[in-house]
Each structure stands twice: as structure tokens, then as C-alpha cells.
C-alpha positions as CSV (number, residue, x, y, z in Angstrom):
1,X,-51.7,-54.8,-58.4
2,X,-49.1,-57.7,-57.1
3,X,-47.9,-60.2,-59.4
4,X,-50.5,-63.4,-58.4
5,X,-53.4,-61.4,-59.6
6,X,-51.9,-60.3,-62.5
7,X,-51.1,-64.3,-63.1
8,X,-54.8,-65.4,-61.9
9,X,-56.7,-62.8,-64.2
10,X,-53.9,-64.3,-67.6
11,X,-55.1,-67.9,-66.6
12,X,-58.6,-67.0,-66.3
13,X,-58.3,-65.1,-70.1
14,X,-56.8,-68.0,-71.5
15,X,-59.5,-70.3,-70.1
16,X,-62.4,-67.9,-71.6
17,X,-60.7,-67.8,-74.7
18,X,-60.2,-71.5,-74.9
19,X,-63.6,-72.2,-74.0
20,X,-65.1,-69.1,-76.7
21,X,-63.1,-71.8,-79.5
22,X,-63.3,-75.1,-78.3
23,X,-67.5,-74.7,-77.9
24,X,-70.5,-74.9,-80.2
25,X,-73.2,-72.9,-80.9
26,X,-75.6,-75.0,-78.5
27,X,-77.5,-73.1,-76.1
28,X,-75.5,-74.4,-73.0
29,X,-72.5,-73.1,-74.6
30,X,-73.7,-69.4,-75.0
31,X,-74.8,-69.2,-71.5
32,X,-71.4,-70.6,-69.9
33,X,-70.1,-67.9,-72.2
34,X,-72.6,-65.3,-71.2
35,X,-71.6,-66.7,-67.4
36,X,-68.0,-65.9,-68.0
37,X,-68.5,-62.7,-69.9
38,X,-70.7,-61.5,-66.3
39,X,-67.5,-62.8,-64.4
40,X,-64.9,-61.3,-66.8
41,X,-67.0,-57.9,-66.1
42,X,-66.7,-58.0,-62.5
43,X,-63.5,-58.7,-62.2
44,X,-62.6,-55.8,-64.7
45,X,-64.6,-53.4,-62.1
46,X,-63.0,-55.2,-58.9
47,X,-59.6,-54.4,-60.9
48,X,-60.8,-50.9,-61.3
49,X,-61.3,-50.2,-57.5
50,X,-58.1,-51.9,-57.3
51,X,-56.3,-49.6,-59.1
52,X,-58.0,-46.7,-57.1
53,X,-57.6,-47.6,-53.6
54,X,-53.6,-48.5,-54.5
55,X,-53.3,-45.1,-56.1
56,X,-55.1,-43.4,-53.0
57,X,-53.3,-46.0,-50.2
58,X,-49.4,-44.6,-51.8
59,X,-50.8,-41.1,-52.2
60,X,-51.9,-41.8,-47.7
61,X,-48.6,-43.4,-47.3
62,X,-46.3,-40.4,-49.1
63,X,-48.1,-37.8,-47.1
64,X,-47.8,-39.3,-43.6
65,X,-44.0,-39.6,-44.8
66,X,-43.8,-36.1,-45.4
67,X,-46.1,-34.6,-42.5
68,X,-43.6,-36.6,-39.9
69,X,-40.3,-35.2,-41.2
70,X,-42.5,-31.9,-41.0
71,X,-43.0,-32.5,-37.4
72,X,-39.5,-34.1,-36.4
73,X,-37.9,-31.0,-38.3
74,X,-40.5,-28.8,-36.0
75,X,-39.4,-30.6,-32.6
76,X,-36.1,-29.8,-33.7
77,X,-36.0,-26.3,-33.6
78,X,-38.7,-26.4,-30.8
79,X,-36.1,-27.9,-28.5
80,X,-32.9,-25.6,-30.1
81,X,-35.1,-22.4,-29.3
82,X,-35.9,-23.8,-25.7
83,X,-32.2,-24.4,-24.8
84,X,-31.2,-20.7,-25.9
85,X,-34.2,-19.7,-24.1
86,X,-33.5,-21.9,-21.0
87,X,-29.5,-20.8,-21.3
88,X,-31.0,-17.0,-21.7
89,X,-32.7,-17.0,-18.3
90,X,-30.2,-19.2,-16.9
91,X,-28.1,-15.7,-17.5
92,X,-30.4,-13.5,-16.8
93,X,-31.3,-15.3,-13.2
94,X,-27.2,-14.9,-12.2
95,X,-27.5,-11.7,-13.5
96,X,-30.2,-11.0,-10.7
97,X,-28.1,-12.0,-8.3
98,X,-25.0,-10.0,-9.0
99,X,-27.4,-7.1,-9.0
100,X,-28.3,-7.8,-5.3
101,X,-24.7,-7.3,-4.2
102,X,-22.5,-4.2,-4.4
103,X,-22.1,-3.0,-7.8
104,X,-20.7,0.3,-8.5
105,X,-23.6,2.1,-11.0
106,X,-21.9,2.8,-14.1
107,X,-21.4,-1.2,-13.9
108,X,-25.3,-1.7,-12.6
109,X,-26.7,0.7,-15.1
110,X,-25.0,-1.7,-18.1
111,X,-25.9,-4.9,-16.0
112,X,-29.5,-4.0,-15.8
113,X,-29.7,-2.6,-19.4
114,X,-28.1,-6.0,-20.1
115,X,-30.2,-8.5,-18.4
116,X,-33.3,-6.1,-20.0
117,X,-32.5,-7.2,-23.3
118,X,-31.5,-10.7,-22.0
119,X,-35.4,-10.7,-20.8
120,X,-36.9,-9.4,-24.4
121,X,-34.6,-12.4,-26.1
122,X,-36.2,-15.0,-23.7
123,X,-39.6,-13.3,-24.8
124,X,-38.9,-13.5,-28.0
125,X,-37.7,-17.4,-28.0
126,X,-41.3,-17.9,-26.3
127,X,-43.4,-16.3,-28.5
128,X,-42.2,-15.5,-31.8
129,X,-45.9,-15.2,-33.9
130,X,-44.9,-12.7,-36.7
131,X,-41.8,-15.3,-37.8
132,X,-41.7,-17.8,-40.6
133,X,-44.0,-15.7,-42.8
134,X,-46.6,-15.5,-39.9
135,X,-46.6,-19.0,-38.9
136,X,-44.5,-18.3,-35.7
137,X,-41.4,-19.7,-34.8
138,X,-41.3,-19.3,-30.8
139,X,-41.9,-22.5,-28.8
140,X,-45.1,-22.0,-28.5
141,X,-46.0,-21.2,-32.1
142,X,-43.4,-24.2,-33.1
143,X,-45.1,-26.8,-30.4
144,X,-48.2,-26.1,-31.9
145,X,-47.1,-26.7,-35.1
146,X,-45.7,-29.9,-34.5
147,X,-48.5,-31.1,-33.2
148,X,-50.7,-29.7,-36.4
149,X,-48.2,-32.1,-38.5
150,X,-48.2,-35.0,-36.3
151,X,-52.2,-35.2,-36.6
152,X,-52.0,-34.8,-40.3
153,X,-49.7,-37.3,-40.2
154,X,-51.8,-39.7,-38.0
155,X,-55.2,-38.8,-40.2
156,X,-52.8,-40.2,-43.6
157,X,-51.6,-43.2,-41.5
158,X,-55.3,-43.7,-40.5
159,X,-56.4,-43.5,-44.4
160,X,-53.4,-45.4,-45.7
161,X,-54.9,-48.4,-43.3
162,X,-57.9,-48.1,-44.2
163,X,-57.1,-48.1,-48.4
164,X,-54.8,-51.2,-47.4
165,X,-57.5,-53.7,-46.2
166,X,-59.7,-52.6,-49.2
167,X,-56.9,-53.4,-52.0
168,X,-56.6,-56.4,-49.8
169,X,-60.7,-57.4,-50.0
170,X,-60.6,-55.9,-54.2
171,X,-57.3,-58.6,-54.6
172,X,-59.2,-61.5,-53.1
173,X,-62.7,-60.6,-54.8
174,X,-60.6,-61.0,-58.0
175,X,-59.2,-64.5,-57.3
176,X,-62.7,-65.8,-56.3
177,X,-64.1,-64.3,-59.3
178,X,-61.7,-65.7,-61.6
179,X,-61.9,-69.2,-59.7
180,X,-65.5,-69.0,-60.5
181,X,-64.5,-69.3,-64.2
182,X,-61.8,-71.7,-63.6
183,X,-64.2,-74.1,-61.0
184,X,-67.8,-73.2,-62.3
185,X,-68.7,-72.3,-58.8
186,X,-71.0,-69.5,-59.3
187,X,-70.9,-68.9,-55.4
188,X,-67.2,-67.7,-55.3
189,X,-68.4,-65.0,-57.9
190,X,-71.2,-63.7,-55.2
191,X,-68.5,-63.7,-52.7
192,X,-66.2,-61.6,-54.5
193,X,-69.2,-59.3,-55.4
194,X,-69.3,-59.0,-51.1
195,X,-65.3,-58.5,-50.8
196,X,-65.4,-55.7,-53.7
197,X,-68.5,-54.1,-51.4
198,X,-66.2,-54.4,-48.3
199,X,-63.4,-52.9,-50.2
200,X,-65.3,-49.7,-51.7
201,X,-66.9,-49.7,-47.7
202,X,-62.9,-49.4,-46.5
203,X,-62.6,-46.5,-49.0
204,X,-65.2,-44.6,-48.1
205,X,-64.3,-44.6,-45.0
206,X,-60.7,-43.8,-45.5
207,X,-62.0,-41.1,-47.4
208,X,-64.4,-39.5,-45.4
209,X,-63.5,-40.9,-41.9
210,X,-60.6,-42.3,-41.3
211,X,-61.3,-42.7,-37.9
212,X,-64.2,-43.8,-37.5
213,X,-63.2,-47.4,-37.4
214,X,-59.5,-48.4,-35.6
215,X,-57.8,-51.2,-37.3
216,X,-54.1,-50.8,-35.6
């Protein structure tokens, strides 16, 4: 929770306590008091949400962190397979060529056994599925692994937006609701009820679909 809330709700205490002792026992006093009890409760629960949708917004922001070092580490060894792959062929291709020409056959036996295994390795580079403990590590398996990390990683982003603009709408309900008992404006307190409703709305969605609405 930043620092001007935490400020706004101590002012707000210290004007409900002042008020609790500088009052009477008339009946206009209980109800501002019952009035500021009401407030004091909602901005207790609008703190509450708060607390979640930071805690869920760092836990977003961590794991979009993680899932793109994932993925850059996967591009990585993507591209250092596809050069030894591209060098491989490269060698194999020359080797091709030198086979079209006169070669003695103890030396075209070797070549061709040679650019066999040259093919397998270039194979191998492509399509490596039983690697990694079975997550494949060819440049096909690591493409689409990469790819797998950088959508996990856009899904967190997309949550981690979403849990932003609702600590934002939870931080605002709870200066309106504590200017209510400051001001007496009893309308600021129904607006913040409305912000703490658009925050747990920002939530959900960041929960369940993250998605479904595109803020950036």
C-alpha cells in the first residue's frame, strides 16, 4: 500500500477518535459516529482488496520476469543449435560435391560414410524430442518452447495490468472514503463503494481472463 494512503487512513483515525471524545451523548452525535464507524468499515474492506490485488499484481509481475528469461535462454540455444546445424549441412553440401568428382574409393567409401553421419547430426539438431528429460531440445522442440514461455509470459503481463488498475481504483476508493469522514460528504463514500466494485471487477478479470479486456 504506498505511503499517501497509509497517511490519509492515520488522519482519518485521528479525526474518528477526536470526534468519539470531543462529542456528547446526543443523538446527532451517535449517528455521525455510527456514519464514521460505516466509513471506517469500508475502507478496512477496500484496504483488504488492496492488500490482495498487490500480493496477486507482484506475484503477475515475478512470473512474467521469470517466463521471459525462460524464453530468451530458449532462443538462445534455439539459434546455437541452428548455426551447428546450418554449419553441418554447409559441410555436408561440399561434401556432395567432392563426391561428384574423381575420388579414389577407399577415400569415397570414408567421404560418404562421413557426410552419413554429417546427415544424422543435422537430423538430430532438428529434431531432438527425447532430450532435456523429454521436453526436446532440437529447433523445433526448442522454438516451440519458446514460444510456450513467451505466451505465459504475455498471459502474467496481461494479469499484472489488470491487478495494477484495480490497486489503483482500491487506493482511490480509500481516499474518497476517508475524505467522507474528513468533509462529511456522504457521496464520496458511495463513490469509493463504485471504485472498490471496479477494482474487484479488474481482478476477476485478471484472474479468470486476462485477456478479455486490452488495456496496453
Amino acid at each position: 500500500m504506498s505511503h499517501g494512503v497509509h497517511a490519509v487512513q492515520h488522519e482519518v483515525e485521528h479525526q474518528i477518535k477526536h470526534e468519539e471524545g470531543g462529542h456528547g451523548g446526543g443523538h446527532a452525535a451517535g449517528g455521525h459516529d455510527s456514519q464514521n464507524k460505516r466509513i471506517a468499515l469500508v475502507i478496512s474492506v477496500l484496504a483488504l482488496f488492496l492488500a490482495f490485488s498487490e500480493t496477486l499484481g507482484k506475484s503477475a509481475q515475478t512470473n512474467a520476469l521469470n517466463h521471459q528469461i525462460e524464453a530468451s535462454n530458449l532462443w538462445n540455444f534455439f539459434q546455437a543449435k541452428n548455426i551447428r546445424r546450418t554449419v553441418t549441412l554447409v559441410a555436408g553440401e561440399e561434401m556432395k560435391a567432392s563426391l561428384a568428382g574423381n575420388v579414389e574409393e577407399p577415400r569415397k567409401a570414408a567421404m560418404i560414410k562421413q557426410l552419413d553421419e554429417w546427415t544424422k547430426t543435422a537430423a538430430r539438431y532438428r529434431s531432438e524430442p527425447e532430450a532435456g528429460g523429454g521436453k526436446g531440445e532440437g529447433t523445433v522442440e526448442l522454438s516451440r518452447r519458446a514460444l510456450e514461455e513467451q505466451k505465459k509470459r504475455d498471459d502474467a503481463l496481461a494479469k499484472y495490468h489488470h491487478y495494477e488498475v484495480a490497486s489503483a481504483a482500491f487506493q482511490i476508493g480509500i481516499v474518497l472514503a476517508s475524505a467522507t469522514v474528513i468533509t462529511g460528504m456522504v457521496a464520496l463514500a458511495y463513490l469509493a463503494a463504485g471504485l472498490g466494485v471496479v477494482g474487484l471487477a479488474f481482478m476477476a478479470i485478471g484472474l479468470f481472463a486476462p485477456h478479455a479486456v486490452h488495456l496496453f
